[in-house]
One Martini backbone bead per residue (centre of mass of N, CA, C, O) as a GRO file, in nm:
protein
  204
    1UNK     BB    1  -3.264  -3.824  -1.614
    2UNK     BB    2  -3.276  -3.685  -1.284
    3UNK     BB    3  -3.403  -3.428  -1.106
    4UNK     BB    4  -3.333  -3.205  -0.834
    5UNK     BB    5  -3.308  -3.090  -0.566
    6UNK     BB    6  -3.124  -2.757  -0.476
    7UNK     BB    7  -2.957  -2.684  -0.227
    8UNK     BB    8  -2.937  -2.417  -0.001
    9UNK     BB    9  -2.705  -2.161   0.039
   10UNK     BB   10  -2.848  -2.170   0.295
   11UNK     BB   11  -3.077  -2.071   0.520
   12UNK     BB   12  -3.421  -2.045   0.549
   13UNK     BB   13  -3.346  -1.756   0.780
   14UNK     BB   14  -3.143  -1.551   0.618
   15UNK     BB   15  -3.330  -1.368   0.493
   16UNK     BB   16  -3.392  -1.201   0.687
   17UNK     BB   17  -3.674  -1.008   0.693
   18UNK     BB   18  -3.698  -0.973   0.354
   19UNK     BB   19  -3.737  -1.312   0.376
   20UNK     BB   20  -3.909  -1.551   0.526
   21UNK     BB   21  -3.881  -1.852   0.618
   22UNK     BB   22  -4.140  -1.991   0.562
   23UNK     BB   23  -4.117  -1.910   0.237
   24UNK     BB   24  -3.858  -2.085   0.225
   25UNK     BB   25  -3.976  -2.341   0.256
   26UNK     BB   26  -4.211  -2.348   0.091
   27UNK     BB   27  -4.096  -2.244  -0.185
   28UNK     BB   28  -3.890  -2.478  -0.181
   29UNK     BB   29  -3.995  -2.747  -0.062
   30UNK     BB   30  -4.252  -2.743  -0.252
   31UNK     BB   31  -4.276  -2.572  -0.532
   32UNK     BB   32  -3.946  -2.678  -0.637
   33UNK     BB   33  -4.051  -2.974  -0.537
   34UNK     BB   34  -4.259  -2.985  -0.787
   35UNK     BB   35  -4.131  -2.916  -1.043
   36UNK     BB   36  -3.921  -3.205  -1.014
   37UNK     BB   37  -4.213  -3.390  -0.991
   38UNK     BB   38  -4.258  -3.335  -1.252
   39UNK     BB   39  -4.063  -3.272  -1.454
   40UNK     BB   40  -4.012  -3.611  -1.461
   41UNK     BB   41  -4.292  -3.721  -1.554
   42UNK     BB   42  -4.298  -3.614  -1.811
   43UNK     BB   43  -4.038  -3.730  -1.938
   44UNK     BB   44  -4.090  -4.035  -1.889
   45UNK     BB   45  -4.055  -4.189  -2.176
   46UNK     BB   46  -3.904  -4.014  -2.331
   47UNK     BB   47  -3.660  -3.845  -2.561
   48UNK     BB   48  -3.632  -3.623  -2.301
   49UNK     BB   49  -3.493  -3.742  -2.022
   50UNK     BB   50  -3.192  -3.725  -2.097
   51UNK     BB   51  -3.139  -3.415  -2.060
   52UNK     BB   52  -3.108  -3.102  -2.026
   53UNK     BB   53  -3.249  -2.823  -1.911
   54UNK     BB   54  -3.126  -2.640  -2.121
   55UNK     BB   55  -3.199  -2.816  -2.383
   56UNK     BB   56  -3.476  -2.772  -2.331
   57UNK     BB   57  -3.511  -2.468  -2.347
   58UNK     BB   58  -3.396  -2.473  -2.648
   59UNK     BB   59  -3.697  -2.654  -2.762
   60UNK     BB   60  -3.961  -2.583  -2.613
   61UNK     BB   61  -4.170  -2.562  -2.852
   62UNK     BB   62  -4.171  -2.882  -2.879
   63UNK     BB   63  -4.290  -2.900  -2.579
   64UNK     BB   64  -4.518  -2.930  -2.371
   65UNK     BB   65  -4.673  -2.787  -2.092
   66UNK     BB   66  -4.537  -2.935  -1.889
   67UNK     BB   67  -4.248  -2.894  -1.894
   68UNK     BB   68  -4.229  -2.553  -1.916
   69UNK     BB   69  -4.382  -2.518  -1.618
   70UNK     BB   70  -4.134  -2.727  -1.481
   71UNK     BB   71  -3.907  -2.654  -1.589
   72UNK     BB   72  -3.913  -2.357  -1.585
   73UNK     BB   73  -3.901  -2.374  -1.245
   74UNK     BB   74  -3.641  -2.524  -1.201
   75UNK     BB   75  -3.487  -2.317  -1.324
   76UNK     BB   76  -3.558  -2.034  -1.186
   77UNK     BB   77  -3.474  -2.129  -0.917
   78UNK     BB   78  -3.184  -2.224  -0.937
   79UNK     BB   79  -3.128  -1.955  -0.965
   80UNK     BB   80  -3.262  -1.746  -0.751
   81UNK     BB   81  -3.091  -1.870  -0.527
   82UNK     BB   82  -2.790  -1.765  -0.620
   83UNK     BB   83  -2.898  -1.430  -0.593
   84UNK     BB   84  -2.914  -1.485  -0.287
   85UNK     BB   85  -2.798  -1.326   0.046
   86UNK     BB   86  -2.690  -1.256   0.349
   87UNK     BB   87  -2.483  -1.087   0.200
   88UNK     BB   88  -2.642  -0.865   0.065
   89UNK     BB   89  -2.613  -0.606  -0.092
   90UNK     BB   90  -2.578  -0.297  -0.209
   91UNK     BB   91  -2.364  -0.291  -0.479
   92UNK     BB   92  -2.234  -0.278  -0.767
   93UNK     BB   93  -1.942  -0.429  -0.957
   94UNK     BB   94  -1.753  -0.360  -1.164
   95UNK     BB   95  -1.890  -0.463  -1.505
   96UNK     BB   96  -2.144  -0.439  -1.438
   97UNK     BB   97  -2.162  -0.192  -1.280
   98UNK     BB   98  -2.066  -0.010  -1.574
   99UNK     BB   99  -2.305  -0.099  -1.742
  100UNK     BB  100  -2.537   0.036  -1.597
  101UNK     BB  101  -2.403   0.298  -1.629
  102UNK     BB  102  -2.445   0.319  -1.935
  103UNK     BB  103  -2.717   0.145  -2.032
  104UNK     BB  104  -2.916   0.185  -1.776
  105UNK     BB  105  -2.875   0.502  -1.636
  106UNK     BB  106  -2.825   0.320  -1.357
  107UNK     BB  107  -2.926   0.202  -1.038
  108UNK     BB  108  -3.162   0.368  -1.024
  109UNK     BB  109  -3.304   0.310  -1.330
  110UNK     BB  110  -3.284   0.047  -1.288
  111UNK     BB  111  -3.458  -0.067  -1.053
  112UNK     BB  112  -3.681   0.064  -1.111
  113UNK     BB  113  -3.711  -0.089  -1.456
  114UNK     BB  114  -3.741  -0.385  -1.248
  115UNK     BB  115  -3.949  -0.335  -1.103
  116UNK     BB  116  -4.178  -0.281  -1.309
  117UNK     BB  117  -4.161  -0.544  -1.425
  118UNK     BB  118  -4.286  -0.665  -1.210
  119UNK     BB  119  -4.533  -0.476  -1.164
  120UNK     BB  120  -4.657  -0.506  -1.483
  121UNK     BB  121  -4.691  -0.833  -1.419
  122UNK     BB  122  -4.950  -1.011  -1.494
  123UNK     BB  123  -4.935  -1.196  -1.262
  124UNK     BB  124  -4.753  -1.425  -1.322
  125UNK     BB  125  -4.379  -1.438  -1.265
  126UNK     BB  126  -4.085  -1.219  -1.405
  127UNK     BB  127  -3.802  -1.081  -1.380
  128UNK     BB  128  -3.514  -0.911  -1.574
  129UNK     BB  129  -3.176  -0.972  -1.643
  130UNK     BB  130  -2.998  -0.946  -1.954
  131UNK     BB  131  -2.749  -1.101  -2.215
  132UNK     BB  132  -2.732  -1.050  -2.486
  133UNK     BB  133  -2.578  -1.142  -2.825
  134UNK     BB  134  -2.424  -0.807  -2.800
  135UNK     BB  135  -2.390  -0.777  -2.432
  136UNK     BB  136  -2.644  -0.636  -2.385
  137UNK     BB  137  -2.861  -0.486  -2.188
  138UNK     BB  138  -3.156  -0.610  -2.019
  139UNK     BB  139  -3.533  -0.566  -1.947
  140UNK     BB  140  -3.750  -0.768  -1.822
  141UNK     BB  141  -4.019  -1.014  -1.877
  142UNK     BB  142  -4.244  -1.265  -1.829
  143UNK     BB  143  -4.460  -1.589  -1.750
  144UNK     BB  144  -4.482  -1.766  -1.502
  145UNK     BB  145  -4.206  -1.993  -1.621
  146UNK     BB  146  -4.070  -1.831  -1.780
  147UNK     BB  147  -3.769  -1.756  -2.001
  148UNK     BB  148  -3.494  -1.619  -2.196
  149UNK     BB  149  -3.367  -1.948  -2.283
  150UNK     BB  150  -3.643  -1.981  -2.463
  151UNK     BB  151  -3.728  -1.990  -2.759
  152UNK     BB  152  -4.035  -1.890  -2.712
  153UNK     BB  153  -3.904  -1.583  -2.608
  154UNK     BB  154  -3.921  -1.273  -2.612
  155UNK     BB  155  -3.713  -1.279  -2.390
  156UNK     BB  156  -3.401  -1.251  -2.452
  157UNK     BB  157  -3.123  -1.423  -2.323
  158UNK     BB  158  -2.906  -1.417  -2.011
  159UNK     BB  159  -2.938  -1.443  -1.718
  160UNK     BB  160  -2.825  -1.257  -1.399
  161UNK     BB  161  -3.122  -1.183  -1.298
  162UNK     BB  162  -3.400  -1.209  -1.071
  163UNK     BB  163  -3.739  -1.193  -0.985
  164UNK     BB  164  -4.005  -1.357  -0.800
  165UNK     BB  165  -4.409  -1.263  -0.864
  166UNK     BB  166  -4.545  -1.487  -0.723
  167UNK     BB  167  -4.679  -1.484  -0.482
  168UNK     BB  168  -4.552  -1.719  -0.288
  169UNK     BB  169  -4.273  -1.528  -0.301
  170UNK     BB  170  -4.458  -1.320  -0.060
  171UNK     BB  171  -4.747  -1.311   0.078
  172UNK     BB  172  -4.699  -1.399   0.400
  173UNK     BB  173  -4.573  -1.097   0.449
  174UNK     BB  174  -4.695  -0.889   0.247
  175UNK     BB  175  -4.903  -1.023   0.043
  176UNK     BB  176  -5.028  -0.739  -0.147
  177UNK     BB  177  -4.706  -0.604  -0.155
  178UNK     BB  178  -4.492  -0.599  -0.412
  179UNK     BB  179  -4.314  -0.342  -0.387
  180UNK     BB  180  -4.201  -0.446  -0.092
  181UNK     BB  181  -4.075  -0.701  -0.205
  182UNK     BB  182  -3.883  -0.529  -0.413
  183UNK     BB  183  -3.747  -0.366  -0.232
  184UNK     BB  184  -3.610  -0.530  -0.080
  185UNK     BB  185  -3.436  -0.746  -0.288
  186UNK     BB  186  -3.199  -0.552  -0.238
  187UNK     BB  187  -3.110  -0.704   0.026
  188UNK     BB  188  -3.021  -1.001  -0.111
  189UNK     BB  189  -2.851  -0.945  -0.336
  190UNK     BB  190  -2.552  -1.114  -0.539
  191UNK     BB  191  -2.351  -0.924  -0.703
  192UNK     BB  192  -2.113  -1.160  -0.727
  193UNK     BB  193  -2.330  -1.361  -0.893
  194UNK     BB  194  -2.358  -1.145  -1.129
  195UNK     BB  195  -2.083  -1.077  -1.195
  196UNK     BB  196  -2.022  -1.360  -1.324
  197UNK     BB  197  -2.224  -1.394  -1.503
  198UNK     BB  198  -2.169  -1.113  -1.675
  199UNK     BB  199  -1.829  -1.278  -1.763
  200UNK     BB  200  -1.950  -1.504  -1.885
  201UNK     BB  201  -2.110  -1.405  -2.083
  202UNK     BB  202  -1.877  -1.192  -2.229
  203UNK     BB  203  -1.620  -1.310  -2.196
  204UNK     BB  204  -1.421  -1.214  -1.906
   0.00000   0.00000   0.00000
């Protein structure tokens, strides 16, 4: 099969002031696929051309690094498109309300230990909420294109939330200024497609 570039389900400006047209348009439209026009290019007469996405990820380790780099590319974006939202911001409810503050000491504490992954992630990367094996939650990063559904990933887990810290997702409005478009990004935060992750993953 061939990936292809899923549509935003929003328009390119619809997340202003806090993440701004231009960036939506160059980070989708280019970075995200380029990432599905490598990442086609390199499976293409391999014997995992046929493969899904989830299955590429669970395998990772054994795949070229051509893979690695745009199959994590095309994975990472098409979950964070699904978790901003122009509706987006306020707080978390329900099940996953309810384990920030239990697991997490709260949603001050959360976002506090969330934007630290995005801020103390050296060059390119994600930070990351995830559903442990045991329902538990965590926070983790990333480093580049990685994930924590790749095999060969320290952090593992099923996320159900993430913030791309690549310059890329960022630059054109904040420039060098990663902790402002961390504190923004609380404002277009999908909280309903989190919470239906987060029943997803503990089966509920």
């Amino acid at each position: 099969m061939s990936f292809t570039l899923p549509p935003l389900p929003y328009a390119h400006n619809a997340l202003e002031p806090h993440i701004d047209q231009m960036t939506m348009e160059i980070h989708h439209g280019k970075h995200h696929q380029a990432y599905v026009d490598n990442l086609n290019k390199a499976l293409a007469g391999t014997d995992h051309e046929n493969k899904s996405i989830d299955e590429l990820m669970a395998t990772m380790s054994t795949l070229p690094m051509a893979v690695r780099n745009n199959g994590g590319g095309h994975f990472n974006h098409s979950l964070f498109w699904q978790l901003l939202s122009p509706n987006g911001g306020g707080q978390p409810t329900g099940k996953i309300a309810d384990a920030i503050e239990k697991e997490l000491g709260g949603l001050d504490k959360f976002k506090a230990d969330f934007a630290n992954a995005g801020m103390t992630r050296f060059g390119s990367g994600w930070a990351w909420l995830c559903v442990k094996a045991d329902h538990s939650l965590c926070v983790c990063s990333s480093p580049n294109q990685d994930n924590p559904t790749m095999d060969l990933s320290e952090c593992k887990g099923t996320p159900i939330l993430c913030v791309d810290v690549w310059e890329h997702a960022y630059y054109l409005h904040y420039q060098n200024r990663r902790a402002d478009y961390l504190a923004a990004f609380w404002n277009v935060v999908n909280w309903a497609e989190v919470l239906k992750r987060y029943e997803d993953a503990i089966g509920k």
